[in-house]
VMD Tcl script that draws the C-alpha trace (Angstrom):
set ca {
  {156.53 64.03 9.18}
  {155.69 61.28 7.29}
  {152.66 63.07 5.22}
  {150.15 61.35 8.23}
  {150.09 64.39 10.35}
  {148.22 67.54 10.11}
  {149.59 70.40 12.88}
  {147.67 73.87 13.59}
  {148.67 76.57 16.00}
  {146.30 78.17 17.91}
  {144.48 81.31 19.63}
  {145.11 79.59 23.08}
  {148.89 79.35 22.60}
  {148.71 75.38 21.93}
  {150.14 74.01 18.66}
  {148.31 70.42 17.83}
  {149.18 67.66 16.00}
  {146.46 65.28 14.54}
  {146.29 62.06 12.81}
  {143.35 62.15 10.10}
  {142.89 58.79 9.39}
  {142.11 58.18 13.34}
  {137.84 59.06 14.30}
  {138.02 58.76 17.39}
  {138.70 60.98 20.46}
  {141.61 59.87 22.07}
  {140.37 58.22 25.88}
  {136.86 58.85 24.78}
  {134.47 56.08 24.35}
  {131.40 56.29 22.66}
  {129.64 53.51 23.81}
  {126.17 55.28 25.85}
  {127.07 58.28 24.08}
  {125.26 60.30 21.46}
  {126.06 59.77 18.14}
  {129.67 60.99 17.54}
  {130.43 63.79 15.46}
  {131.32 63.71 11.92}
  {135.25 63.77 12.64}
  {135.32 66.71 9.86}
  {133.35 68.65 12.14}
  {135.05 67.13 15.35}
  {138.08 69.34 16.40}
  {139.52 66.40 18.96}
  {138.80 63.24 16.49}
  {142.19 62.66 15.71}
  {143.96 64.59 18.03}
  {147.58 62.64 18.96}
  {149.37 65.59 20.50}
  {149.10 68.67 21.90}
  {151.53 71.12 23.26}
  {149.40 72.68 25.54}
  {151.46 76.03 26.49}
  {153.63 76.12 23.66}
  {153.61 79.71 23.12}
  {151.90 82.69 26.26}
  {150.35 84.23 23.69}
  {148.46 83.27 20.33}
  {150.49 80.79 18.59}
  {150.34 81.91 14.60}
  {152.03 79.38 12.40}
  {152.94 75.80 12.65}
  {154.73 73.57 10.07}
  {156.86 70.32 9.84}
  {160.40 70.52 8.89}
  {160.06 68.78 5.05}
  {163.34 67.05 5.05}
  {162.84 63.17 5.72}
  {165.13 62.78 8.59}
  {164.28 65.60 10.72}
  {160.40 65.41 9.45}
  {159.36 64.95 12.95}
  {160.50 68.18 14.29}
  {158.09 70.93 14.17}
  {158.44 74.48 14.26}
  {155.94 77.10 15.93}
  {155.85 80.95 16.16}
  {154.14 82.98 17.70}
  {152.74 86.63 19.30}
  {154.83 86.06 22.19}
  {157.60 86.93 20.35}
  {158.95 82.79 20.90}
  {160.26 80.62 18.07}
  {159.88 76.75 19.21}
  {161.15 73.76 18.26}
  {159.17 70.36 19.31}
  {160.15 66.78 18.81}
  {157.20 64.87 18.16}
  {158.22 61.31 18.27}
  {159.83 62.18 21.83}
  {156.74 64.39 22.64}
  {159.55 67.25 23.86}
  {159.91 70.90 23.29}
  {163.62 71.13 22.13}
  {164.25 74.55 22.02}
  {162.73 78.18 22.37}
  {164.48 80.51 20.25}
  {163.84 84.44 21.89}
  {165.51 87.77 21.01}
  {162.62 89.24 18.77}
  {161.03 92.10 19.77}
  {157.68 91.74 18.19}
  {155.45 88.64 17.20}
  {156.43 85.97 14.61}
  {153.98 84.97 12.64}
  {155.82 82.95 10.90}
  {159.01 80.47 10.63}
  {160.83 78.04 8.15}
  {163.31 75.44 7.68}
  {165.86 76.53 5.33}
  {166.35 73.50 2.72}
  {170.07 72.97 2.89}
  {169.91 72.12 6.71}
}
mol new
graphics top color blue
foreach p $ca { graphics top sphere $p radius 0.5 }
foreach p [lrange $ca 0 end-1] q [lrange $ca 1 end] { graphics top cylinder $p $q radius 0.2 }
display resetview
């Protein structure tokens, strides 16, 4: 929300939310370990949230809302026919918008609000 954050939706129905400057595996030390993975190659280097079951189905599409006040809410759609709405700073799912009959593959903020 600030430009930090990269978010992806995924096969599993989770929708992620990574930091990229961060290397590390969150609760993962690497002290004994092998060497770490190059974090560009490491899918959980990074990783500071993860909505686990946000959609049943595939999730498809994942984006920040772009306005600077509300730049912490993030959207996701998905095959389960389920628009979502997730605070990140409060780590919440705020809402799950139903009533479609097919999947969404996609959702956006509309710019005036």
């Amino acid at each position: 929300y600030d430009g930090t954050r990269l978010a992806g939706a995924f096969a599993d129905g989770g929708v992620r939310v990574w930091d990229p400057a961060q290397t590390e595996r969150p609760g993962i030390s690497n002290v004994g370990a092998q060497a770490p993975m190059h974090p560009a190659y490491d899918s959980m280097a990074g990783l500071v949230l993860e909505f686990k079951d946000a959609h049943t189905g595939h999730a498809a599409f994942c984006m920040f809302n772009p306005t600077r006040d509300l730049g912490h809410v993030l959207v996701s759609s998905g095959q389960d026919s389920a628009v979502c709405l997730f605070d990140t700073r409060a780590r919440a799912r705020l809402a799950v918008l139903q009533g479609h009959t097919n999947a969404v593959f996609s959702a956006v903020f509309s710019p005036d609000g």
